[in-house]
N, C-alpha and C positions, 0 to 999 in steps of 0.2 A: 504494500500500500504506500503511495506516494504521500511524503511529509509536506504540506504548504504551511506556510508561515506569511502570516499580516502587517507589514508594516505600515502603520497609521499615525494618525493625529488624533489626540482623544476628540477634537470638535469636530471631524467627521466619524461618529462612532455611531451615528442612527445610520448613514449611508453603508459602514462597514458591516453591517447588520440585514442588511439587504442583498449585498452580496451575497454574504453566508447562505442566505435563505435558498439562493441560487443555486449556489453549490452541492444542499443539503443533498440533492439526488447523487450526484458522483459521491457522496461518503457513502450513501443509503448502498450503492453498486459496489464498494467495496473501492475505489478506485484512487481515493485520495483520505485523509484526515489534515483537519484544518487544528492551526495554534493561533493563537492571539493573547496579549497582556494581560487579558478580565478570564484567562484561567488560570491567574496566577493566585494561589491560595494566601488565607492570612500565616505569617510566620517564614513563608519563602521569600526566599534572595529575590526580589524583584532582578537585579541587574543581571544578577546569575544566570536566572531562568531561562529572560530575553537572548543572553549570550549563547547558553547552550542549543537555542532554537535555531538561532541567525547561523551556527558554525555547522548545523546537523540537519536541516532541512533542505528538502530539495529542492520545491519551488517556493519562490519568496518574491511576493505581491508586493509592490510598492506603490500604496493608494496614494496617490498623488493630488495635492492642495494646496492655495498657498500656504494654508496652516502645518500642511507637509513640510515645503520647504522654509518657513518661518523656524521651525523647531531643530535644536539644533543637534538634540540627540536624535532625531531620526532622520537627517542629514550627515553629518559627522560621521556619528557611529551605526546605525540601523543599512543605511544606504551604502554606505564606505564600504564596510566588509562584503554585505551580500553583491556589490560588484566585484570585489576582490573573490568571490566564489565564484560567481558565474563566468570572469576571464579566465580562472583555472578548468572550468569545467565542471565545477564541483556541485553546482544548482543552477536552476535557470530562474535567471529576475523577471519577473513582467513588469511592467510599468501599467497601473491602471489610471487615468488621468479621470480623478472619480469629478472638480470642478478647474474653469479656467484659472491657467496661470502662466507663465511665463517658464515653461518645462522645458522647452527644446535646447536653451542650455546650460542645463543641470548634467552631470556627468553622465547621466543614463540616454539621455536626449536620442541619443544614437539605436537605440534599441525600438522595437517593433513595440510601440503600446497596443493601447485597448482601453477602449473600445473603439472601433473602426479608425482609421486616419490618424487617433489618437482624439477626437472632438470627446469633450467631455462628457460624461454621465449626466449631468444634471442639464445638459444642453439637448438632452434628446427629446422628441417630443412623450417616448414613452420610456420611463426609467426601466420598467424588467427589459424593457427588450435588447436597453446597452447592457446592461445586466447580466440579461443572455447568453449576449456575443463576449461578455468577461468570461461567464463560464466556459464558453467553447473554447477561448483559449487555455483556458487551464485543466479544462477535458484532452487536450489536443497535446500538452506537452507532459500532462501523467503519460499518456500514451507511448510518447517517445522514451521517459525513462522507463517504464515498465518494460519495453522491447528492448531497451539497451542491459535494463539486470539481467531479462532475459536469458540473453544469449550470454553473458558472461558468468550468471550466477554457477557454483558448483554443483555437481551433480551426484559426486561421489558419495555422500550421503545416504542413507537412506530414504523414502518418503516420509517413513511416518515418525521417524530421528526430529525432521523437517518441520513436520508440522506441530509434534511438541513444542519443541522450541520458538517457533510463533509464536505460539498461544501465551506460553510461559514467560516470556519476553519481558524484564522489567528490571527496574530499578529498585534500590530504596526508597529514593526522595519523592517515587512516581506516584503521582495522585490520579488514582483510578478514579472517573464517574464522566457521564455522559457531556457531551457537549453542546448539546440542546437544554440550554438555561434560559432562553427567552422566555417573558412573558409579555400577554396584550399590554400594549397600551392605551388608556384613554382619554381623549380629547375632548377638552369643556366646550360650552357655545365661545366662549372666548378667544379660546384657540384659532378655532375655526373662521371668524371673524377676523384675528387679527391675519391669520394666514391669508384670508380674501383681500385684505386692505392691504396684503403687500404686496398678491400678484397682481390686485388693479393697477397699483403703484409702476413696481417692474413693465406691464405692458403698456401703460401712457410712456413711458420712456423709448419702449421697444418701439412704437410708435414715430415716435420724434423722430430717433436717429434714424430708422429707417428712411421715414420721409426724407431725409434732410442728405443722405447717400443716393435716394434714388432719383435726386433734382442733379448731384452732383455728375453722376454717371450717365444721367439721361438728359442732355442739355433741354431737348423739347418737351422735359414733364419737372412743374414747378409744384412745389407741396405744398399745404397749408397744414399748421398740426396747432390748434386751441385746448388748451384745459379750461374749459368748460366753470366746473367747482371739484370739489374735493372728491366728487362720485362720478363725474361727467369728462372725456374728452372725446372731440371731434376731429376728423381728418377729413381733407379733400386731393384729389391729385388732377392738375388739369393737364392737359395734352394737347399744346399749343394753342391754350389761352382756355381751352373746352373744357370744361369737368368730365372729368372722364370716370371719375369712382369718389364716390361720398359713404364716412360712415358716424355714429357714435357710437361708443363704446360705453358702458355704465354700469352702477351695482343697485342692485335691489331693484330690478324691473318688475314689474306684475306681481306675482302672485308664486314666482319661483326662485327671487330671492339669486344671490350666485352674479356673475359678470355677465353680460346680453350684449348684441350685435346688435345694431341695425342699419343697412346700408342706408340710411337717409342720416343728411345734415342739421337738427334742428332739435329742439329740448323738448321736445315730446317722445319720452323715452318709456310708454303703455305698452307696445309692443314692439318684437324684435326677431330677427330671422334664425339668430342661434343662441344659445343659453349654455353657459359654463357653470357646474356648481361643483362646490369643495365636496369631496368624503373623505372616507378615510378606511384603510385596511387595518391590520391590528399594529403597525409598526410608525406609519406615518401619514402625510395629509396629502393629499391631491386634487387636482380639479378632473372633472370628465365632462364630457360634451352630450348633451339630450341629442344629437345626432338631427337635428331639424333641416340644415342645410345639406348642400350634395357635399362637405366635406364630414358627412358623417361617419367616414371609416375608422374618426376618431375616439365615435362611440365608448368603444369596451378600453380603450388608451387609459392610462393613468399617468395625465399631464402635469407635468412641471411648470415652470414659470415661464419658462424657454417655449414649452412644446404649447402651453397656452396661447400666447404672445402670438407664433408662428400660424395657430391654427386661423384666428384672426385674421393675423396678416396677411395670407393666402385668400380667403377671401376678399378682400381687400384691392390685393394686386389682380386679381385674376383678369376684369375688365380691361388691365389695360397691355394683355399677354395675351 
């Protein structure tokens, strides 16, 4: 069974928890066993523990954040070595670029991240699904060290010499118990609220600068981007002097509450073509889309700020595409 090991930032520690959740099917197959610092018991060497992981593991994750590379133990020393391993050959590093940062030149830069191109996790419209593509890469290089013990491992043993020994496999200091310690968590109306008041926030922004690149790149289409009030903003994009696509964007429309669309310009915000609201799984918060518009493949998505923002904004642009 392949050994992975986590290195993180503790203020991505709900994202590192999603991953996990990912992965749980390749432990469930047998195929990998995941470490991380929150199974480190009261009474153990904290420095110890992390060390004997980073020199002994095979694959070694490096969530990537600015709170990653902020932190200077897990820059320094976290990162340091487990590159020092993977140049010997000794483990392979992933780099998982779980939010934007200025990665490409950090020593690892050089290495094949994940998720896709290396585009961040929280930039994806749907988080399982960069999530996913984490796992398959870590699906994908179990694989490889498993075919490489493979062929090298010994033979001359016995099988059932073999399979004792597996089983029996242990330490002193090792602390037996499962690694499935999660429990639900739960989110007040507050939460929820305040999480609504910051993707409205984030998408009047996504907004802006949108407009304001697509005037810059498209000489013949000038933008217009108003904040409205604290619940309200409006955009228009014209196309050689024409309106070519109008919308407002708002919170608490009708009767469903959540973020609303509506391709018209003007503070009558009753009704609207698509409708974002928050929920939440048992780990964290999201937005989904009631599916009203033809972008409703969004549906069953579980949107981020990013993939909120974008769903919008596709409607948005499409008139003038």
């Amino acid at each position: 069974m392949t050994t992975v090991f986590f290195s993180y930032c503790h203020a991505d520690e709900a994202l590192r928890d999603q991953l996990e959740r990912q992965l749980r099917i390749l432990q469930r197959q047998g195929l990998i066993e995941t470490w991380h610092d929150r199974r480190i018991e009261a009474g153990q060497d904290f420095a110890g523990e992390i060390d004997a992981h980073i020199e002994a593991d095979e694959i070694i994750l490096l969530l990537v954040s600015p709170d990653f590379l902020n932190s200077d133990y897990c820059y320094e020393i976290e990162m340091t070595r487990a590159l020092e391993r993977h140049k010997a050959g000794e483990a392979i590093v992933i780099p998982v670029i779980l939010r934007d940062c200025l990665w490409h030149g950090a020593p690892f830069g050089k290495l094949m991240a994940t998720p896709t191109d290396g585009r961040p996790v929280t930039q994806w419209p749907d988080i399982d699904h960069a999530f996913r593509l984490v796992a398959e890469a870590v699906q994908a290089a179990a694989k490889r060290i498993g075919n490489s013990q493979a062929v090298t491992r010994p033979s001359a043993a016995p099988s059932n010499m073999q399979n004792t020994q597996s089983v029996n496999r242990s330490t002193p200091d090792q602390v037996i118990r499962s690694s499935n310690l999660r429990v639900a968590k739960t989110f007040t109306d507050r939460d929820r609220d305040a999480f609504q008041t910051e993707a409205f926030d984030f998408m009047a922004k996504y907004f802006e600068n949108s407009l304001s690149e697509l005037s810059v790149r498209n000489p013949e289409i000038d933008g217009s981007f108003r904040r409205l009030d604290a619940n309200r903003f409006s955009a228009v994009a014209y196309h050689n002097g024409q309106a070519a696509s109008r919308c407002t964007v708002f919170m608490g429309g009708a009767a469903y509450g959540g973020i609303a669309y509506t391709a018209t310009e003007n503070a009558d915000t009753n009704g609207f073509n698509e409708n974002l609201t928050v929920e939440a799984d048992e780990q964290t918060l999201y937005l989904r889309s009631m599916g009203m518009a033809h972008f409703g493949q969004n549906r069953d998505q579980k949107l981020t700020f990013e993939g909120a923002a974008e769903t919008y904004w596709q409607m948005f642009v499409q008139p003038l595409q």
